[in-house]
N, C-alpha and C positions, 0 to 999 in steps of 0.2 A: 630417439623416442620423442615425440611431441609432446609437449608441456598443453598441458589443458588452458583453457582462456580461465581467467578467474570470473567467479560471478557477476552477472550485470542484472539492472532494472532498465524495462523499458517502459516507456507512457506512451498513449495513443491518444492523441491529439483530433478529438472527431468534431471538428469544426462544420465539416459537413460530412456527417454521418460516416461510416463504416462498410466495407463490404469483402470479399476476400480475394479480389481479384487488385481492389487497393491496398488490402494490406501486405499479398506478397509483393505485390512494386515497390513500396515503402521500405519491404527487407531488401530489395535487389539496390534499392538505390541509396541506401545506410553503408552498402558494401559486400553484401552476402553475395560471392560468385556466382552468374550464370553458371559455368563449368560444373559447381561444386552442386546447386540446384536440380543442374539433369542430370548427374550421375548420382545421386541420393534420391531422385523420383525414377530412375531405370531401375531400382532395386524394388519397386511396386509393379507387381504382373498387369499392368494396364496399357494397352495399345490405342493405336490410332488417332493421337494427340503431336503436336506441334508445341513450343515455347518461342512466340514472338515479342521480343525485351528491346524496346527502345524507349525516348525519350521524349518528352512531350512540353508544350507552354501551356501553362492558363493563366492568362493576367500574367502579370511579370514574374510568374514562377515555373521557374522549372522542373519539373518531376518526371518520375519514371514510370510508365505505361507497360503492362501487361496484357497479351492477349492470347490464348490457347486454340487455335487453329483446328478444328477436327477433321480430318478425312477419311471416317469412316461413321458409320450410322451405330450409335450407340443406346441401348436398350434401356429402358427402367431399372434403377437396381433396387434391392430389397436391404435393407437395415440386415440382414443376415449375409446376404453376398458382399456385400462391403465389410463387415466383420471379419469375413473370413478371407477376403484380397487383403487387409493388413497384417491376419494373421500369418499367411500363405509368404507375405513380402520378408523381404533382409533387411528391414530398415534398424536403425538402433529402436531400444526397449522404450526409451524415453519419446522419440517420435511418435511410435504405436500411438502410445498412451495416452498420447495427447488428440493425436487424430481420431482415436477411441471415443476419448471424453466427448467430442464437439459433435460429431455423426450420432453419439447415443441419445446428447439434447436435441439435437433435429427431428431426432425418429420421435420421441418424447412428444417435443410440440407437435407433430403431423398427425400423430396419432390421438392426439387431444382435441386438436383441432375438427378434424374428421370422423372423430368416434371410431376410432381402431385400437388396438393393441398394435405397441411399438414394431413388435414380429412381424405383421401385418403390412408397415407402411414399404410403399415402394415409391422411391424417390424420382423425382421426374426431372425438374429443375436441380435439387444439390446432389440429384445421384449422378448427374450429366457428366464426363469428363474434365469438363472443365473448375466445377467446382470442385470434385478427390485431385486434382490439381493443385487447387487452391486453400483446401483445405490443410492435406497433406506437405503441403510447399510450405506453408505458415508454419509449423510442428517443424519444419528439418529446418527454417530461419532463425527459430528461436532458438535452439539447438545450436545451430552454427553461432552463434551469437553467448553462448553460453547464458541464455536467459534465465532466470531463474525466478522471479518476481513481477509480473505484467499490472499494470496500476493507467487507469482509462479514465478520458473526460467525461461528464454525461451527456448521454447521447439525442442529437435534435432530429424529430421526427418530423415528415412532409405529407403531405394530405394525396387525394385523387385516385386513381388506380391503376391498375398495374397489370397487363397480359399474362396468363400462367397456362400450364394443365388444364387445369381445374376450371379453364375463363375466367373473367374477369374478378379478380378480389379489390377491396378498398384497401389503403393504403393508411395507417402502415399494415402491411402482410399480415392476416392472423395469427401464422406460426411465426411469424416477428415478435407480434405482441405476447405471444404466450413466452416466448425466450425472455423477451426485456418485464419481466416479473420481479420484482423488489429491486429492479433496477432504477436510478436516477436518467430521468429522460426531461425535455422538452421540447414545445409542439414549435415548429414555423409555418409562415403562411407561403408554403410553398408547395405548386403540383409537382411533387417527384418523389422521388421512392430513395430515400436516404440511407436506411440501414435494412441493407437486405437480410434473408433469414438464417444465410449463411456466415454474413458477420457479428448477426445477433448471439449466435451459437459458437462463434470464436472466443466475443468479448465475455459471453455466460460463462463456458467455459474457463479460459484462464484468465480472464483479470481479476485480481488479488484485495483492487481497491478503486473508489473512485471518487474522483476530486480534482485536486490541481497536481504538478508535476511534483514525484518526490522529491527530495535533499538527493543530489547524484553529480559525481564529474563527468559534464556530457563528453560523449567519447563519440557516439554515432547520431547521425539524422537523417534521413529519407522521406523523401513525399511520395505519395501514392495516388495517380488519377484516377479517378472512373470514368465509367466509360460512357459515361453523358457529359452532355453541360447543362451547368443550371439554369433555371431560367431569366434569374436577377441579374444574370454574368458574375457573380462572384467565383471564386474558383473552388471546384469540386474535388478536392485533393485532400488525403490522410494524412498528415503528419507523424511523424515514430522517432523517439527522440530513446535512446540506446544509452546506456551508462554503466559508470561503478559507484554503487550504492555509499552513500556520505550520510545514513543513518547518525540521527544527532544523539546523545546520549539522554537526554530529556524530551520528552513534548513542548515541540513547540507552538502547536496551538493548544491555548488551556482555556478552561472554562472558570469563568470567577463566580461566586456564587456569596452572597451577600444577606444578610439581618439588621436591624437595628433594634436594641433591645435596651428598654428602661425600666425591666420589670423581673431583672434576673440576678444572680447572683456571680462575681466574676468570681467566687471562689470554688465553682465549678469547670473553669477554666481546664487546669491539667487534664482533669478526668475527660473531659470533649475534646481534648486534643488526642488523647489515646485512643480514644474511639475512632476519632477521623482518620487517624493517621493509621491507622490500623485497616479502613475500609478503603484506603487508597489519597487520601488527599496529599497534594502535593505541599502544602504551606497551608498553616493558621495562624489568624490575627488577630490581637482585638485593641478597638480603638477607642478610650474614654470620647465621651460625646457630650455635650451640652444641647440637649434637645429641646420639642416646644412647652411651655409653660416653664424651663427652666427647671427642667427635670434632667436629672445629672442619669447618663446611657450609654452606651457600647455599638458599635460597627465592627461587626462580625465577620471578616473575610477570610471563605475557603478557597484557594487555588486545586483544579485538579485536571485531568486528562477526561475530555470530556465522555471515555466509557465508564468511568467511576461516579460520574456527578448521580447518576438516580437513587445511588444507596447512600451518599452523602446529603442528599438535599433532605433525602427520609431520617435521616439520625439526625439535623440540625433541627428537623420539627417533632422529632420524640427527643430529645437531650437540652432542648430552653424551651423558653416558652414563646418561639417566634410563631406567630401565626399569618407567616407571610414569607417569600424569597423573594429575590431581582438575581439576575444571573444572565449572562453576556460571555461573548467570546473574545478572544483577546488572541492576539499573537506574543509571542518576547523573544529573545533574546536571550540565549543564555552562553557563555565559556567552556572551552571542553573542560572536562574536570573527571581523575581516575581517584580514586579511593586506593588507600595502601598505608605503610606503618614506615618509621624512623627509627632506629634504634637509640634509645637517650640512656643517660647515668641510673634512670629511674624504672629502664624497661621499653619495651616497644609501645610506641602512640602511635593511636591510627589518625592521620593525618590526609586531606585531602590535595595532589594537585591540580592546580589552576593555570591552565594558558591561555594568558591575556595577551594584548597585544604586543607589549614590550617585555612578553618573557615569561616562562613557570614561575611560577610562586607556590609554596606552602602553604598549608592552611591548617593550624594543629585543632581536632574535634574536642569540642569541649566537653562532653562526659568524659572520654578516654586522660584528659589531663586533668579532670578534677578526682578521680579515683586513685592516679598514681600520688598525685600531692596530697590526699589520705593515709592513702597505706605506706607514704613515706615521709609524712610530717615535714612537707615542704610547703613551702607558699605557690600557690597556684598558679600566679604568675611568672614565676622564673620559670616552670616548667614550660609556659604556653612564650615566654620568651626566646628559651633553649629554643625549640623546635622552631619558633619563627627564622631563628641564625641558622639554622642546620641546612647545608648542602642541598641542593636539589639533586645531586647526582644520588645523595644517599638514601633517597625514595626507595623503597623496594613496595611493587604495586601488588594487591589483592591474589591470589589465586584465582584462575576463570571460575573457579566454582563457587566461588564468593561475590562475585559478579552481577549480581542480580540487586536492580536495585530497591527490591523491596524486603534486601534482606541488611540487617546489619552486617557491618563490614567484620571479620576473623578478629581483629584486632581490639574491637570495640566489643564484642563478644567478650572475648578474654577479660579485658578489663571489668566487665560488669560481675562475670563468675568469681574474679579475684575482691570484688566487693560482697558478693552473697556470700563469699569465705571466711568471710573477717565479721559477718552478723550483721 
């Protein structure tokens, strides 16, 4: 029996734009068989197509060129006859689905575009052979690739126009632009046609996220031509960068978010800390200040992930009295580090490991050792010293389901219940 590929992320690297005729050469040339290519598109009831796979220069790079060959005269298809040649085909469920998605947002923008209902559009340019080629081929790469997570640059757009059906459109494509809607894009000053509509409806479709490359062990790469050249000479090639996702256990890009206050009370401290930390903040600071006139004040720094900062920044201006933020991005740095418990003389401590560069290290949580040294009339410090000497082998980490890091750890739970116990 075949062992399944474990999951990967891939990023698409749209340096110069996107199209689908690049991004399957991009899967062919990461490694995804030819072989295995035509015999997962022979399982689509579609004739009179060719797969011409060789390789290509632009500038000093090499990549892999796709072209789809027709020899026979192919009709309009209808958003319903495409529907129903994938449903009709043997391909796996996760293929379909994906080739589903991308043809439903095409029909979507054509039909927006043109004042139709979706039922209505009949495709002329992506219903062509060569694009359920390309489309479909992308859905059985990612697939063969065991993709799981697609994560894309933002995309650069070129100016001028472009032959169709329909005659001449401006560029970019209108049913381009209806696709790239709450997408991250920018313009160049370049006559070419950079993301066509069929890759606008790929990257709508399944990209996850957009930005720079995730955290991942690159495992695959592939370039992808098209099938122009530019006109700067720079080279028109897709880049697909394939991997095993190396998700960090933290954010590391955080948002800092910042006050200065000399008109507040720091004995409202705790209480804004609970609040924050409650709505998501990553770290609270506060930092005595000598301000101007010689007015004695506080620097108030929240760390957080920057989807938490708009309900954070709204509780630091109802919870003091700042009448002002400053707030910046920052990257860090952080150590992996798993949550879990020790067994001591005094009970289990939930204890964090750290692996630093020369090694795990312990790390005993300080609620969890000021509660035991309570309820067992120790000093607090032997306790947080015991567990600094204790074994790293004797970690025993979390349950998955404790796992979450906005949940307290099992261990530290316990210990708090074993305090509400005792009054």
């Amino acid at each position: 029996m075949n062992q399944a590929p474990p999951p990967a992320i891939a990023y698409l690297d749209c340096f110069s734009g996107v199209a689908g005729d690049m991004l399957l050469a991009a899967l062919l040339d990461a490694g995804l068989p030819l072989a295995h290519l035509r015999a997962q598109l022979s399982l689509l009831p579609l004739a009179g197509y060719d797969l011409d796979y060789g390789s290509t220069r632009q500038g000093a790079i090499r990549a892999g060129r796709l072209r789809v060959p027709v020899s026979s005269a192919q009709l309009p298809r209808s958003w319903r006859a495409i529907r129903a040649l994938l449903a009709e085909s043997r391909l796996e469920a996760g293929v379909k689905e994906r080739a589903r998605q991308i043809f439903s947002l095409l029909a979507s923008a054509e039909a927006k575009v043109h004042g139709l209902e979706p039922e209505e559009v009949h495709f002329h340019e992506v219903g062509a052979v060569d694009s359920l080629v390309d489309i479909v081929g992308v859905a059985i790469g990612l697939d063969y690739f065991a993709v799981e997570r697609l994560v894309c640059s933002p995309l650069p757009l070129g100016r001028g126009w472009v032959q169709t059906s329909h005659g001449p459109l401006p560029l970019p494509a209108p049913a381009t632009l209806e696709l790239l809607r709450d997408l991250p894009v920018y313009g160049l000053d370049l006559a070419m046609e950079l993301v066509t509509p069929t890759g606008a409806a790929i990257v709508k479709a399944l990209a996850a996220d957009f930005g720079p490359p995730p955290p991942m062990t690159l495992q695959h790469l592939g370039y992808g031509a098209g099938s122009s050249q530019r006109p700067d000479g720079k080279p028109n090639l897709l880049r697909l960068l394939i991997g095993r996702p190396q998700a960090p256990a933290e954010a590391q890009s955080v948002e800092v978010i910042e006050t200065q206050l000399d008109d507040w009370s720091g004995e409202s401290f705790p209480y804004l800390c609970e609040r924050l930390f409650a709505l998501g903040a990553l770290d609270v600071s506060l930092t005595p200040l000598l301000m101007k006139k010689g007015r004695p004040g506080y620097l108030l720094r929240v760390l957080a992930e920057p989807a938490a900062a708009h309900g954070l920044k709204n509780c630091l201006l109802s919870e003091t009295t700042a009448i002002g933020l400053r707030f910046r991005r920052e990257q860090r740095l952080t150590l992996p580090r798993q949550s879990g418990v020790v067994a001591t003389p005094w009970g289990e401590i939930a204890v964090k490991k750290v692996e630093t560069p020369s090694g795990s290290v312990l790390y005993p949580e300080y609620e969890s050792c000021r509660v035991a040294a309570r309820n067992h009339d120790v000093p607090l410090v032997r306790i947080q010293a015991h567990v600094a000497a204790t074994a790293v082998g004797e970690f025993r980490p979390e349950p998955a389901a404790n796992a979450d890091p906005a949940a307290k750890s099992a261990a530290h739970r316990s210990v708090q219940d074993q305090e509400q116990d005792r009054g």
